[in-house]
Structure formats: C-alpha cells, structure tokens
Residue, then its C-alpha position, 0 to 999 in steps of 0.5 A: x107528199x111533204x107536209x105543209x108547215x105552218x108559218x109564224x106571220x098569221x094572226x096577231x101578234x106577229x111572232x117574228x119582228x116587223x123589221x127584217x134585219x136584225x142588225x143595230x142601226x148606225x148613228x151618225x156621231x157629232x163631228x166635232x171632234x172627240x163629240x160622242x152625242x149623235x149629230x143629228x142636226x145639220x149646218x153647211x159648210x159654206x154659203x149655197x154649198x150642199x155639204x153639210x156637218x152634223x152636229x149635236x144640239x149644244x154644237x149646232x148652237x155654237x156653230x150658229x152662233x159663229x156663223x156669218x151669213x156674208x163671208x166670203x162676199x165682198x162688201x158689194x156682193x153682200x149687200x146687193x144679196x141682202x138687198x134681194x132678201x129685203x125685197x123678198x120679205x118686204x111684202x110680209x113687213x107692209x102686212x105686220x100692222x094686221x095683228x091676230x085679231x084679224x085687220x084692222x082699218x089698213x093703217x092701224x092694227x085690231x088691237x090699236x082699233x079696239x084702243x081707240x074704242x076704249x079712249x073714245x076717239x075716232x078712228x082717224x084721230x092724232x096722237x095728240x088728241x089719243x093723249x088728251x082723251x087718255x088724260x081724260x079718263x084717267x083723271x076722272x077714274x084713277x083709283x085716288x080720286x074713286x077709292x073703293x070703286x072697283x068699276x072705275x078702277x077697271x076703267x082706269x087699268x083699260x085705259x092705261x092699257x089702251x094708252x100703251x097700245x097705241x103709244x108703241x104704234x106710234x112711236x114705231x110708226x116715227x121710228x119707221x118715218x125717220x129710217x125710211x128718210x135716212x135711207 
C-alpha cells in the first residue's frame, strides 16, 4: 500500500501561487507607432464601428482632441444625428434649474430661492424689483456707511452674493429666450 503524501494547499498560508500559471501576462502596447506605454484606453476607429485602437493615456488625449464626431456624414446626415442626440438630452436640460440643494419653486432654482430670501422679495418677483432691493441693502449696510460693523458687513457680502445669484439666472434665462426665437 503507498504512502499518502501530504499536499501544499491546506491551511494558511497557501504554499504554491493563487494563479496556476507561472507565465507573464501580456500587455497590449499603444499602437501609436514607436509608443512603448501600454495602451490600455480604447478610442474607435470610425463613427458606430466595433474596432477599436489602444492607446496610451497622452495618445488617447490627442486622439480625442482630433476626433470629429460627424466625419464621413454629409451635412444632412450630421444634423439630422445631432438633432436626434438634442432631443435625447432635452429632458435633462429642462431639468437643470433644480440645483443640488434640492427644487425649487419649478421656475427658479434652490439657490436662486434661498437669494430672494436674503433680498426680501417675493418669490415671484421681477429683476427689476431684485435690482432695487439689492440696492437697498447694500446702501444701508456697505462697510463705509457701518465702518466697524462686523454684522453689517456681513449682510452687505450675503447680499452682493444673492445679487450675483440671480443676476446670472437672469441673464441666462434672456440668453436662453433670444436663442429659442432664433432658432
């Protein structure tokens, strides 16, 4: 009867390697040519086309850089594709005015409610009535008219902030109105 041997996989620590093989594992090279980074970031040949290039991260950038979405399209083909990707993403661009704070009132943002709070005005208020309020406060709490007023001063920075706020909402709502009746 032969003698049982006794095996190197029990208990820890396991005395041969995890992986069976003992053989190098093979990276794939950039394919730029003369690259010798590995190219472990892949970039398509052509528009909907399942070859792929590996590329190396600094090869990958100026790959992309070059890259034109639309070549080989005609000029119709390429905006009728770009029309179908707006109308894809549309929904996501009606939904911007929520911001991370959570909603707002469905037309203005959190950020932009918090702002009118700090103006005291009312939600529904023009921007030519935010521009007065702002005025407002800031004359009555600017640091030269309260010098040494650490509270004021305060006030005067939450209310320039406020300002800014909405001042940018608006102006991207007007840029927003003018490129929807040109368009």
């Amino acid at each position: 009867m032969a003698k049982p041997t006794r095996s190197n996989d029990w208990g820890f620590p396991r005395w041969r390697g995890y992986g069976s093989g003992r053989s190098t594992r093979q990276v794939r090279l950039c394919d730029r040519f003369g690259c010798e980074e590995p190219g472990d970031r892949p970039a398509p040949k052509s528009p909907n086309s399942p070859e792929r290039w590996y590329f190396c991260e600094r090869h990958a950038g100026e790959y992309n850089r070059n890259w034109n979405y639309f070549e080989g399209l005609t000029a119709e083909d390429a905006a009728a594709r770009e029309a179908e990707e707006r109308r894809g993403s549309d929904g996501y661009r009606q939904a911007r005015h929520y911001g991370w704070g959570g909603p707002g009132d469905g037309s203005r943002s959190s950020d932009e409610m918090r702002a009118l709070d700090i103006l005291d005005v009312d939600n529904d208020a023009g921007f030519e009535e935010i521009k007065t309020a702002y005025r407002r406060l800031a004359k009555a709490n600017h640091p030269d008219v309260a010098p040494g007023d650490a509270e004021a001063a305060a006030r005067f920075q939450a209310a320039q902030a406020a300002y800014e706020v909405l001042r940018k909402a608006e102006e991207r709502r007007v840029g927003e109105r003018e490129r929807s009746r040109s368009g």
